[in-house]
Structures are given as structure tokens and as C-alpha cells.
C-alpha positions in Angstrom: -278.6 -124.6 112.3 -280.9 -125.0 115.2 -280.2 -122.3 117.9 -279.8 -125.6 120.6 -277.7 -127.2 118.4 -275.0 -124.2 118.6 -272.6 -124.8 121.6 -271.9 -120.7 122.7 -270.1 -121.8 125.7 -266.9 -120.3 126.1 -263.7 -121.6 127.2 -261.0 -120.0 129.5 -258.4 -121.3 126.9 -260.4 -118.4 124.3 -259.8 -115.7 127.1 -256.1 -116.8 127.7 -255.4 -116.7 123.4 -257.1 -113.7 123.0 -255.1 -111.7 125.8 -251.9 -113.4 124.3 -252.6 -112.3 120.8 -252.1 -108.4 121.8 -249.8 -106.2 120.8 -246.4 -106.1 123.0 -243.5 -104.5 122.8 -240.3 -106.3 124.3 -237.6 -104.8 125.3 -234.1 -107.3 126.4 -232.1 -106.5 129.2 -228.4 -107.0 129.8 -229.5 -109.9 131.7 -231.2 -111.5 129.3 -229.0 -110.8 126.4 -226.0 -112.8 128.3 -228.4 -115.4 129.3 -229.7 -116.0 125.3 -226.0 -115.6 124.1 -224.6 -118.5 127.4 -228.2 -120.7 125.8 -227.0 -120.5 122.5 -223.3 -121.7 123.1 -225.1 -124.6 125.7 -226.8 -125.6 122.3 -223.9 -125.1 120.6 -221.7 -127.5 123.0 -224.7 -130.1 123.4 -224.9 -130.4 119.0 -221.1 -130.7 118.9 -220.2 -133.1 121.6 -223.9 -135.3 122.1 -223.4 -134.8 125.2 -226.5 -135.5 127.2 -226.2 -133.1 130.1 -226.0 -130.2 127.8 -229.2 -131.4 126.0 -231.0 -131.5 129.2 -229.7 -128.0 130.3 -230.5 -126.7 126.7 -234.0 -127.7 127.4 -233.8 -126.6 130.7 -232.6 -123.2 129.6 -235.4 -122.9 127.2 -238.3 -124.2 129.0 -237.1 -120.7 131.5 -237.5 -118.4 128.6 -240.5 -119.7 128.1 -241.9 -119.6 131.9 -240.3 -115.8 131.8 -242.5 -114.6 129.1 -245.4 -116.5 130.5 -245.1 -114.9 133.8 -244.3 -111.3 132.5 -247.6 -111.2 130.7 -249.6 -112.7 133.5 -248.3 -109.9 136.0 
């Protein structure tokens, strides 16, 4: 290949994978284990009863485990 044909640019998407694919360790808190345990009976409740409130808290619920472990690495 043709060095101008090569793209070398960079994306910040590279940077942000590359910091994410680090070693961590993770450690749960109380907290957290009583706030996995009340996200797994929500999921519980919302399979058993179709309910869909608990679906959207479920998700809800999630998505904030998510953001947490988002934010923790970013700080």
C-alpha cells in the first residue's frame, strides 16, 4: 500500500477502549451488594408478573450500574 493511501489518524474512541481494556480490580460494597440483590428481585417481579413498570425500573436499575462503572473509571 501507498503511504497516502494509509489513514493513521486516530480516534478518541481508540484512546477511550484502550484505557478501558486495563486491568482493574473491583471490589463491591454493602451498598452495592443490596442494590444488585433489590435489581435482581425487580427483574424477578417484572418476568413473573409482565408488569411494565418493573420492566422500565429493571432497565432503569441497570442503565445505573452501568453509568457507576462508567463514572468510577473516568475519576
Amino acid at each position: 500500500m501507498k503511504p497516502s493511501l494509509l489513514n493513521l489518524r486516530v480516534s478518541p474512541a481508540f484512546f477511550f477502549v484502550r484505557g478501558m481494556s486495563r486491568w482493574r480490580s473491583i471490589r463491591l460494597t454493602s451498598e452495592g451488594t443490596r442494590f444488585l440483590l433489590f435489581t435482581f428481585g425487580i427483574g424477578l417481579a417484572a418476568i413473573n408478573t409482565g408488569n411494565n413498570l418493573f420492566y422500565l425500573l429493571l432497565a432503569m436499575m441497570l442503565s445505573l450500574i452501568v453509568i457507576s462503572g462508567l463514572l468510577s473509571e473516568h475519576c
